[in-house]
mmCIF file of the C-alpha atoms, coordinates in Angstrom:
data_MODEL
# 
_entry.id   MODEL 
# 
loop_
_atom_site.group_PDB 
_atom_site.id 
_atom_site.type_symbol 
_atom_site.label_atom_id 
_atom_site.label_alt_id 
_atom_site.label_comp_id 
_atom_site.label_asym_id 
_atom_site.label_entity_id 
_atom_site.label_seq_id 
_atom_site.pdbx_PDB_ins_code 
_atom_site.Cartn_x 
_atom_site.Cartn_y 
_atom_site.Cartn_z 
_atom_site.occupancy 
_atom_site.B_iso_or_equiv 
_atom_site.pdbx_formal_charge 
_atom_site.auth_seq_id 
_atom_site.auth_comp_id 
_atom_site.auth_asym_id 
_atom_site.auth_atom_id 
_atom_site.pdbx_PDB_model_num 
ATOM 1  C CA . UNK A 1 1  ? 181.708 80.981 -26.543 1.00 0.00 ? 1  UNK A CA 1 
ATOM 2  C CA . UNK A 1 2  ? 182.813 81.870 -29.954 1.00 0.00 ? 2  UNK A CA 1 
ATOM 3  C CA . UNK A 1 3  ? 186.143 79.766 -29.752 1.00 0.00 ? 3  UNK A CA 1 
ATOM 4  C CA . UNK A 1 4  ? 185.162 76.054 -29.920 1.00 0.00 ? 4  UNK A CA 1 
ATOM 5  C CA . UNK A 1 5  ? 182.799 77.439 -33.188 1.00 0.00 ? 5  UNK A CA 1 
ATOM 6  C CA . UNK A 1 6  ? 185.975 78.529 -34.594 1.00 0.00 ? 6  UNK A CA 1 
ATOM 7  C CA . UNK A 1 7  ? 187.966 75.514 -34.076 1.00 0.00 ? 7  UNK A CA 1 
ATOM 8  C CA . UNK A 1 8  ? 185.382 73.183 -35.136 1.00 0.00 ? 8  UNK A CA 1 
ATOM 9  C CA . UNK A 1 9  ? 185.007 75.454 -38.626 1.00 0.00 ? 9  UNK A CA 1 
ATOM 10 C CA . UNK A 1 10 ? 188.270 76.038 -39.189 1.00 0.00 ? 10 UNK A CA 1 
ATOM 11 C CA . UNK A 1 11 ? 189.413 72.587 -38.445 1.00 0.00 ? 11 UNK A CA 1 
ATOM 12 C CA . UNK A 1 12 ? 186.128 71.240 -41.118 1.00 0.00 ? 12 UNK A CA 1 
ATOM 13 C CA . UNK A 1 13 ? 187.052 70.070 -45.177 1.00 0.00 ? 13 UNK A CA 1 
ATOM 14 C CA . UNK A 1 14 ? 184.447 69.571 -47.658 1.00 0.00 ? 14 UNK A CA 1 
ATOM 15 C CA . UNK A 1 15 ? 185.572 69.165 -51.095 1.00 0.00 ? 15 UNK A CA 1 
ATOM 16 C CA . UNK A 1 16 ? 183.319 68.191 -53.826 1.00 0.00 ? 16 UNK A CA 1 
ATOM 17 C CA . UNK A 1 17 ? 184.875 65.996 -57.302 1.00 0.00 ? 17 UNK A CA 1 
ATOM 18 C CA . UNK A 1 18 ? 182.797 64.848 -60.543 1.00 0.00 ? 18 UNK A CA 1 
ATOM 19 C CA . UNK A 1 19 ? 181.467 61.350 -58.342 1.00 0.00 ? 19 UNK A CA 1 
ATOM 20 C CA . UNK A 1 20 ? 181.823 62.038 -54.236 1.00 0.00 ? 20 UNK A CA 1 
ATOM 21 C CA . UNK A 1 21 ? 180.873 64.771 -51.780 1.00 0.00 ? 21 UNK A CA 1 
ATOM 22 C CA . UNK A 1 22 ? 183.563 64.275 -48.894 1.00 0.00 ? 22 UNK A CA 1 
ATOM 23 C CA . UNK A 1 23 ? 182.941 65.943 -45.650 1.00 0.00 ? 23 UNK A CA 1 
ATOM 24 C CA . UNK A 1 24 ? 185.690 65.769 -42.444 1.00 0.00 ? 24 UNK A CA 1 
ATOM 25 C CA . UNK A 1 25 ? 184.862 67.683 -39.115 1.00 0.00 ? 25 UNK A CA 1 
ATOM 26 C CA . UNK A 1 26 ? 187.224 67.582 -35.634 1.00 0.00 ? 26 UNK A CA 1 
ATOM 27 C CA . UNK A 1 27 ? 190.170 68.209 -34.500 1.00 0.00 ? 27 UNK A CA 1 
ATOM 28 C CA . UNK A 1 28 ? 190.753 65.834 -31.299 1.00 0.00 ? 28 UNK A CA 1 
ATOM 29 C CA . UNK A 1 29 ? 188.124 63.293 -33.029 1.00 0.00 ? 29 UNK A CA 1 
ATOM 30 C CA . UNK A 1 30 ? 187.549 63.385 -36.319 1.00 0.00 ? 30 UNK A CA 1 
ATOM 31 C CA . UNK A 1 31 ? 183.601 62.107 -38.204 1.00 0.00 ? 31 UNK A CA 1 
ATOM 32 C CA . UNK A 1 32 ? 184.127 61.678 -41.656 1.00 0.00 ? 32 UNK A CA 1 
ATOM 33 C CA . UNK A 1 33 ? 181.543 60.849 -44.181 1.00 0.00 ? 33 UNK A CA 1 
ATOM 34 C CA . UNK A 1 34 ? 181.897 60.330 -47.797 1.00 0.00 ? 34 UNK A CA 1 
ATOM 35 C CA . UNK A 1 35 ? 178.599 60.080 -50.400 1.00 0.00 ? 35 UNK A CA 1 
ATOM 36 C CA . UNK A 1 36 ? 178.503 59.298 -54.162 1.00 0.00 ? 36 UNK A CA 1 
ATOM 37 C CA . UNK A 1 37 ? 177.446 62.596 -55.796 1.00 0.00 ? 37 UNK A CA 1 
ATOM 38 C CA . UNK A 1 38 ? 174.607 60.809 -57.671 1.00 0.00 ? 38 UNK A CA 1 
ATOM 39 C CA . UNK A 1 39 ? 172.878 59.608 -53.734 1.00 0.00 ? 39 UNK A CA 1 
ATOM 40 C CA . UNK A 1 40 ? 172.487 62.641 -52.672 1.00 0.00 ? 40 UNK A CA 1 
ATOM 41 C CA . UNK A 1 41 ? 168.783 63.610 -53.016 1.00 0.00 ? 41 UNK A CA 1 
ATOM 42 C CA . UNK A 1 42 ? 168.672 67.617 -50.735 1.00 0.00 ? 42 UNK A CA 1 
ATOM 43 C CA . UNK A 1 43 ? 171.466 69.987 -48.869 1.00 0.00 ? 43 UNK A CA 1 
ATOM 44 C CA . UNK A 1 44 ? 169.376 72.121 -46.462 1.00 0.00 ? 44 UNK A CA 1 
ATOM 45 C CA . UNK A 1 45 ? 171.335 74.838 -45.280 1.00 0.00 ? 45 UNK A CA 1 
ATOM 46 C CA . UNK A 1 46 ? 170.072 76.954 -41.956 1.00 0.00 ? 46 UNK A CA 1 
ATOM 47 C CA . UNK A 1 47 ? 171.654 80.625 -41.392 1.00 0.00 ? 47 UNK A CA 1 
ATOM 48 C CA . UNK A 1 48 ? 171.317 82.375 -38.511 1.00 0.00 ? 48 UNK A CA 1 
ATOM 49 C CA . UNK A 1 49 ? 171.760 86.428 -38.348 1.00 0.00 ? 49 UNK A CA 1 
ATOM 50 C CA . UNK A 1 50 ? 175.138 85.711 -36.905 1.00 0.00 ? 50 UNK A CA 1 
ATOM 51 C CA . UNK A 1 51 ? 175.768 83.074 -39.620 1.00 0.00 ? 51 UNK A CA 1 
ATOM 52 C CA . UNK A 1 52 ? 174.862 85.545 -42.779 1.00 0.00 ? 52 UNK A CA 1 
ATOM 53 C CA . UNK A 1 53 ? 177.057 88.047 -41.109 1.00 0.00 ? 53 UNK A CA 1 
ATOM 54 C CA . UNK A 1 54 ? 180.471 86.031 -40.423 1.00 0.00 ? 54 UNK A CA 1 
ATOM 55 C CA . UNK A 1 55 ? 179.874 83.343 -43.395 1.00 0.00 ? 55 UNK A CA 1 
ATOM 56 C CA . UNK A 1 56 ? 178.939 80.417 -41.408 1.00 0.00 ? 56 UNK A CA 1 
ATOM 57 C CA . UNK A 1 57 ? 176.168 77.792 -41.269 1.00 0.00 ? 57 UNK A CA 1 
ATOM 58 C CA . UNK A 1 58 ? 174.753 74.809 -40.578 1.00 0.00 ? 58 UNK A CA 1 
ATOM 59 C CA . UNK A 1 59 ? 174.026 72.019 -43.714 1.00 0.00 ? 59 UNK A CA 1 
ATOM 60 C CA . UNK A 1 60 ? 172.056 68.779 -43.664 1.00 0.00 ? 60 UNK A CA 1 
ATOM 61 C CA . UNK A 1 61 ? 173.128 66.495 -46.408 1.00 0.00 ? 61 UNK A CA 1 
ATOM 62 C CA . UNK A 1 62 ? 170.384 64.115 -47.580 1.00 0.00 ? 62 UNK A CA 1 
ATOM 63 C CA . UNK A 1 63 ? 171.039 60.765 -49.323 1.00 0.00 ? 63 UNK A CA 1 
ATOM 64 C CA . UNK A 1 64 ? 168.705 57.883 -51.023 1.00 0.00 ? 64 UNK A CA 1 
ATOM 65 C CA . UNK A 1 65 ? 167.122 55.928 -48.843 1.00 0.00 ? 65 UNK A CA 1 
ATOM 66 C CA . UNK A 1 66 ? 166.830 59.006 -46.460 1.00 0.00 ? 66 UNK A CA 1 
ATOM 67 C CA . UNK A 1 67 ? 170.061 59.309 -44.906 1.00 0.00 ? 67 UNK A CA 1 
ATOM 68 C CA . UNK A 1 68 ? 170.994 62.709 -42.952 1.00 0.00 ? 68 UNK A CA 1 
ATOM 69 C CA . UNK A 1 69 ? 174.351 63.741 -42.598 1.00 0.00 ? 69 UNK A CA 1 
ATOM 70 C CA . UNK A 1 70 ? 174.298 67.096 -40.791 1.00 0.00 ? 70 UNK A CA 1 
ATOM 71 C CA . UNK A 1 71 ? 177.144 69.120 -40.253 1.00 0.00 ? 71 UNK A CA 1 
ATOM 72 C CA . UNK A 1 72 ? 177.437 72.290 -38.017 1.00 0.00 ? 72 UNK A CA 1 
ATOM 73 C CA . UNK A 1 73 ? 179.137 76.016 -37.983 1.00 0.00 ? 73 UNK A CA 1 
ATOM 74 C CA . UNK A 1 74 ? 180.618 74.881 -41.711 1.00 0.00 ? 74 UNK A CA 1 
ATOM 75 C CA . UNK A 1 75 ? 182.263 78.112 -43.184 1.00 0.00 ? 75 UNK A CA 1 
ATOM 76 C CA . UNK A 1 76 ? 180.569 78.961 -46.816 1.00 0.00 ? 76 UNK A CA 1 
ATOM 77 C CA . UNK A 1 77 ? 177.764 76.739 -46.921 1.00 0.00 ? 77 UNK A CA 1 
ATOM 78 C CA . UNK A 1 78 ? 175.729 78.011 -49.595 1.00 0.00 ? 78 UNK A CA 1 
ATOM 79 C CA . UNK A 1 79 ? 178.750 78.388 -51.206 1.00 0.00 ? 79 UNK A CA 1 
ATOM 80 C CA . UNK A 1 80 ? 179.353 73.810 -50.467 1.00 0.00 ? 80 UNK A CA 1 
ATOM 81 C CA . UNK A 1 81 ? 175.498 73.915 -52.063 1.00 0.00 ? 81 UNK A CA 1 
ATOM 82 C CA . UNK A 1 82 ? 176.565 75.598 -54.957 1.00 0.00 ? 82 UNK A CA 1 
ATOM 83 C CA . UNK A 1 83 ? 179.604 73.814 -56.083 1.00 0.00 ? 83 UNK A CA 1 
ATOM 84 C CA . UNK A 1 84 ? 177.344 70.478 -54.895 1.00 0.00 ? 84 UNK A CA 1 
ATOM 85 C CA . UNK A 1 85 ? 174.859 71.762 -57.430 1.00 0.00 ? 85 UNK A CA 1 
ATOM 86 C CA . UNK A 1 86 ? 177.065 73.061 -60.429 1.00 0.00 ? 86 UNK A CA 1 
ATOM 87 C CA . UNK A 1 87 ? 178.817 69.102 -60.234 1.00 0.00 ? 87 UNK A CA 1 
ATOM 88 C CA . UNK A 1 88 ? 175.971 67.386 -59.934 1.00 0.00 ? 88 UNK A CA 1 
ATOM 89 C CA . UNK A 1 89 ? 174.494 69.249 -63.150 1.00 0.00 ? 89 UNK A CA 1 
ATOM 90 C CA . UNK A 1 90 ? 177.183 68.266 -64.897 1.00 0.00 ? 90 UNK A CA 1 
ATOM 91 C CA . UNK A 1 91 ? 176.332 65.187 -68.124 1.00 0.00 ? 91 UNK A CA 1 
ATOM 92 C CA . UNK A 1 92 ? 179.916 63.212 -66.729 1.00 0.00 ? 92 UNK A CA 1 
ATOM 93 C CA . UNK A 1 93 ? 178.106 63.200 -63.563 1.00 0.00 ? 93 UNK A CA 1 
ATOM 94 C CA . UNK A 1 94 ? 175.442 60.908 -63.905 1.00 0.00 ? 94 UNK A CA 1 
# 
């Protein structure tokens, strides 16, 4: 039960830059989706006991115009939320 959740999180990328949020997921088929860093409106991020306790979670990526990209059994993501945050703060970001 545990294996195909720790596939599917270890074979996930998320990388944030000063102007994109990229997120990949898959290993056999891959979803990719790419958003401008200035679109992106809300991350939700659900946890569940399990989650807290081996660092993995679910996040919901909002955009303008109310587009949900949700991505699940992500390793670190308040830790994606975060560094989504810190950027997005940033003056060069806007």
């Amino acid at each position: 039960m545990l294996l195909p959740a720790f596939i599917k999180r270890q074979s996930s990328d998320f990388a944030v830059t000063n102007k994109r949020v990229m997120m990949k997921s898959g290993v056999m088929t891959t979803r990719s989706v790419e958003l401008l860093l200035n679109k992106i409106e809300a991350i939700a991020v659900d946890q569940s006991l399990l989650g807290r306790m081996f660092g993995y979670g679910n996040i919901v990526v909002t955009g303008s115009g109310g587009t949900r990209e949700a991505f699940s059994h992500i390793q670190s993501p308040l830790e994606f939320r975060r560094a989504v945050q810190s950027v997005s703060d940033l003056p060069a970001a806007r």
